[in-house]
N, C-alpha and C positions, 0 to 999 in steps of 0.2 A: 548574512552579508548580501549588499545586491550587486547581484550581477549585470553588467551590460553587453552587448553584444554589437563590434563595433568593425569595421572593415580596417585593415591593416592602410595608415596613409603618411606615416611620419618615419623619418628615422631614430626616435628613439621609442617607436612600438616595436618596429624590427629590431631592436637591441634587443626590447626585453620577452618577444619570443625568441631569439636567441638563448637569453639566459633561462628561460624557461626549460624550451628544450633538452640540455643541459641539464639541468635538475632535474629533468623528467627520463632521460636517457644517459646521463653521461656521453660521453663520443661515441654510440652506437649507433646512430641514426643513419641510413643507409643514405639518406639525404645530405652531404657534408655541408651544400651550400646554407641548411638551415639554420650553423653556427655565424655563418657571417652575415651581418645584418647588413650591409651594400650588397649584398648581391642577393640578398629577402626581400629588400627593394627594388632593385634597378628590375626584377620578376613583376615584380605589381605593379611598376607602374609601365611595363610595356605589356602587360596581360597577359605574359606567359602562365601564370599564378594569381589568384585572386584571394588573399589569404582574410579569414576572419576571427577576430578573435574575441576570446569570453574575459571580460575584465572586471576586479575587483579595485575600484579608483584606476591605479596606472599598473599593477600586475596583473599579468596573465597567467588565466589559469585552465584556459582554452586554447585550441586551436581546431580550423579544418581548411579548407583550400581548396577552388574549383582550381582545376590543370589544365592545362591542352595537354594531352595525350602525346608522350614522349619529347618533349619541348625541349631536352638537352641534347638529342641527338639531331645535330643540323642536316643529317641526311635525310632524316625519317620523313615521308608524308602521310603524316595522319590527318584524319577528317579533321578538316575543320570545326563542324557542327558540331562535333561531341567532347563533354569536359569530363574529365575524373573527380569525382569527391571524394578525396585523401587526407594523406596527413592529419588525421584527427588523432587529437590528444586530448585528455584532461582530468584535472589534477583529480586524485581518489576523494579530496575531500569535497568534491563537486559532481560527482558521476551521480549521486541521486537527488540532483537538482535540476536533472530537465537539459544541461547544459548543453551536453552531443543533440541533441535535438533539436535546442535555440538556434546554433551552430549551422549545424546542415539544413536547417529551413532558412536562413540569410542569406547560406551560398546556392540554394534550389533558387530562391527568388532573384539571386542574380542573374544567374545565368537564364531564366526565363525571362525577363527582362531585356538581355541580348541577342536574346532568339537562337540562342542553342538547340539543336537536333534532338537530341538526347547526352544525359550521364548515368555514368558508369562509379558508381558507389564497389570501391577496392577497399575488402576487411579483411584482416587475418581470421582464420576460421575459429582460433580460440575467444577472439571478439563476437559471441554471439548477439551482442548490445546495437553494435554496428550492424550486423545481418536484418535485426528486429526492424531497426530505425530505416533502412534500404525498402523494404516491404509496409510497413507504414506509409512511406512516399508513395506507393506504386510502383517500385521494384520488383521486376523479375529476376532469378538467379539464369545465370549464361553459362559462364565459364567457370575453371575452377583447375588453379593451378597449387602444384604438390611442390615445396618446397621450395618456391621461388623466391625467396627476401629474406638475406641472412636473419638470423636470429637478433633481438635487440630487449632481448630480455634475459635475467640472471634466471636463479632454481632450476627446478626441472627442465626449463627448455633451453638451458644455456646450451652453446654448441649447436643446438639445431636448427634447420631452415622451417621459417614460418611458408605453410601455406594459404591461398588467398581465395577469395570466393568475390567474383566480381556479378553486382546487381544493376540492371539496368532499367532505367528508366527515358520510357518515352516522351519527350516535349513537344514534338509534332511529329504527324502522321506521316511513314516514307510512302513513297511512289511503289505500286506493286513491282515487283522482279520477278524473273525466274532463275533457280537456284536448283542446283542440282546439288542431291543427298545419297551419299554413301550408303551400300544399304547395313552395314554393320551398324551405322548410328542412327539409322532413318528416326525410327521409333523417339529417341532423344532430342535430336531437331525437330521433329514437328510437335511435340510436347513443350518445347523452347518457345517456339512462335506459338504456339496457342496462347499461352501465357502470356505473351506481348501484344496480343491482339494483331499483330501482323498478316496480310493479306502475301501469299506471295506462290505463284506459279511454280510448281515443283515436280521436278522431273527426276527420271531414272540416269546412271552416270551414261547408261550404254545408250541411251538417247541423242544424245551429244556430238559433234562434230566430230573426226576422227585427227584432222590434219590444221594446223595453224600456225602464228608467228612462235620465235622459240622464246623458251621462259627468260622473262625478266623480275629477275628479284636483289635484295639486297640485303648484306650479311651487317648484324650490330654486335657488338659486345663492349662488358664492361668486366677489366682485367682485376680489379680491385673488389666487385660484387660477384665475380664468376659467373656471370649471368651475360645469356647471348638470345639474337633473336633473328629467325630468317623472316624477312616479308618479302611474299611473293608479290609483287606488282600485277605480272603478268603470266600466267600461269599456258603453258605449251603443250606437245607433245612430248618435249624431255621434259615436263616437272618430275617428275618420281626420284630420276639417276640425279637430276642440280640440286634437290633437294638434299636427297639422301647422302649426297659427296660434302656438301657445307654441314650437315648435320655432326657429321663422324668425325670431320676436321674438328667442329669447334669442342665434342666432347673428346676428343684427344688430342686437344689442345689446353684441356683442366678446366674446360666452362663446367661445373656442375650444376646449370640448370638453361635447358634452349626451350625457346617457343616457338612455334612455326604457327604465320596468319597467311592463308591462303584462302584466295579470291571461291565463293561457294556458286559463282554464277558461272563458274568453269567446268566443265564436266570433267575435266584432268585432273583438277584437282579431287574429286570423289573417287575415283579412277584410279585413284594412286593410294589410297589408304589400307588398302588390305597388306600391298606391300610396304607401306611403312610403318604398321604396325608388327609386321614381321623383324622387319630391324629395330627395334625398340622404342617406338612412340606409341605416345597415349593420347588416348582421347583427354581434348581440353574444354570442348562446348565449343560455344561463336561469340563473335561479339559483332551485333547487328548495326546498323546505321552510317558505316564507311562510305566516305565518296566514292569508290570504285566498287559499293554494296556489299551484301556480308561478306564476314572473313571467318573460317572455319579456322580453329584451334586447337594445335597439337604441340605436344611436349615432351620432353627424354630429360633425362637426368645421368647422374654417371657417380655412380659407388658409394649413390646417398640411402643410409638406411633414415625409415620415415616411423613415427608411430601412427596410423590408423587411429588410435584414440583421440588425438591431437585435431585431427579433421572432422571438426563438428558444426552442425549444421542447424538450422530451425523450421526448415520449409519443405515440404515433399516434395516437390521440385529438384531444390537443392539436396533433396536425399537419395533423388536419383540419378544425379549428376553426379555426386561423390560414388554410386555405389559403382558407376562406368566406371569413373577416373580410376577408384582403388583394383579393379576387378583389371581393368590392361593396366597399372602397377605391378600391379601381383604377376602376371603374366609378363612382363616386360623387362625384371629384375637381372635375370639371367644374362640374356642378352642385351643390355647396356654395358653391362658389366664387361663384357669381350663381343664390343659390337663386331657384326659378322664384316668380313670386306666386300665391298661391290664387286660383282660378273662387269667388264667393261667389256662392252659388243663393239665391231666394227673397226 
């Protein structure tokens, strides 16, 4: 059968990724808006979502979709420059036809064509198809988050949370920075950017200013995914304690999975990881290319047991990213579990 490969432009293509969907997931899609086909468009065609799709005549039997990065949360400010390649689907009897490939080379050429920054290729790590296809492009592995995105599969991983391994890829070259590195992760961020071919001035945390304006950041969550996320804007001399007090809230508040993005050109932020890896965050990696320049990535979780088996990788890189993440897991279990209370000084 031929296949074509076509950009999302009508509303009865958005129907029939809909019903696709749907056949492909039943109501599990963590993405709910992807059942309704008005608001699969009213996305595409203000470019919050650039979706594309694999078709056989008028069914779909594909999907993927450049993003803006966090586009339903109207508080968030994510880079502009950088898109996510998601939402990829496609049907079993099409996976060995090249299709995820077709796919995500339609939506690279988009967004190179717009002059995107970079993209950030987000796979579940039992997707190692997705991993391969990431590093084909010219994908480097960054991040790598442990059970962040309900489960949307039956068998063996019914009940549990997928985690994700996010690949980054360069479209154009940033502006050197200096960024200051924790020295527990030094060794993993500068193995990060070598791999990106990234140029950037790097310093020690105790290098760094002592005194500044105080943190500005902003708490997200979503009550229906259990999933939260602090972004630091503007990282202080209280980041540590603002951090660490929105963190415990929202995991005792039944978020079972927070991510914390905090600015890497901060010395405070480096500054602050020993002790919040003491209350229960894990190393997440970075994700490079933000307007206000990298953002260093940390995570906690709360009463999720994980299988290690599940978090699989294809790239040495990404095997030494999972072997951090798993390793302050394993150290970190205890204390999520009855995070400790904050010392409030003064």
């Amino acid at each position: 059968m031929n296949v074509r490969i076509a950009p999302l432009e009508t509303w009865d293509q958005a129907d029939a990724l809909s019903r696709f969907v749907y056949e492909s997931r039943g109501l599990t899609h963590h993405r709910s808006w992807l059942y309704d086909p008005e608001t699969v468009l009213e996305h595409n065609r203000n470019g919050r979502v650039r979706s594309f799709l694999a078709l056989v005549s008028d069914r779909v039997v594909g999907h993927v979709a450049a993003i803006q990065p966090h586009f339903e949360d109207k508080a968030s400010r994510a880079a502009a420059g950088n898109r996510i390649i998601g939402l990829d689907m496609v049907h079993p009897d099409f996976e060995a036809a090249s299709v995820r490939a077709q796919l995500a080379s339609a939506a690279y050429g988009w967004c190179m064509q717009r002059g995107s920054t970079g993209l950030l290729m987000v796979s579940p790590t039992e997707e190692v198809a997705s991993q391969r296809l990431g590093r084909a492009l010219g994908g480097v592995p960054t991040s790598l988050l442990l059970g962040a995105v309900p489960s949307r599969r039956g068998g063996p991983l019914a009940g549990s949370a997928l985690s994700t391994l996010t690949v980054y890829m360069a479209l154009q070259s940033s502006p050197e920075a200096r960024v200051y590195l924790p020295r527990a992760d030094r060794d993993l961020y500068e193995a990060i950017y070598e791999g990106l071919n990234e140029d950037r001035h790097i310093h020690d945390a105790e290098d760094g200013p002592r005194i500044g304006p105080a943190t500005d950041l902003k708490v997200h969550f979503d009550p229906a995914g259990e999933v939260g996320r602090i972004q630091v804007l503007r990282a202080g001399p209280d980041l540590t304690e603002r951090v660490l007090e929105r963190f415990q809230w929202l995991l005792g508040g039944r978020i079972r999975h927070v991510t914390i993005e905090a600015p890497l050109s901060s010395p405070f932020t480096a500054r602050a990881v020993r002790t919040w890896k003491g209350h229960g965050m894990i190393f997440g990696g970075l994700l490079p290319g933000h307007e206000r320049g990298d953002v260093a990535v940390f995570q906690g979780l709360r009463d999720q047991d994980l299988d290690p088996a599940l978090v699989r990788v294809v790239d040495p890189l990404a095997g030494k990213l999972r072997d951090r993440v798993l390793g302050d897991w394993q150290a970190a279990r205890d204390l999520l579990r009855a995070p400790a209370p904050l010392k409030r000084t003064g």
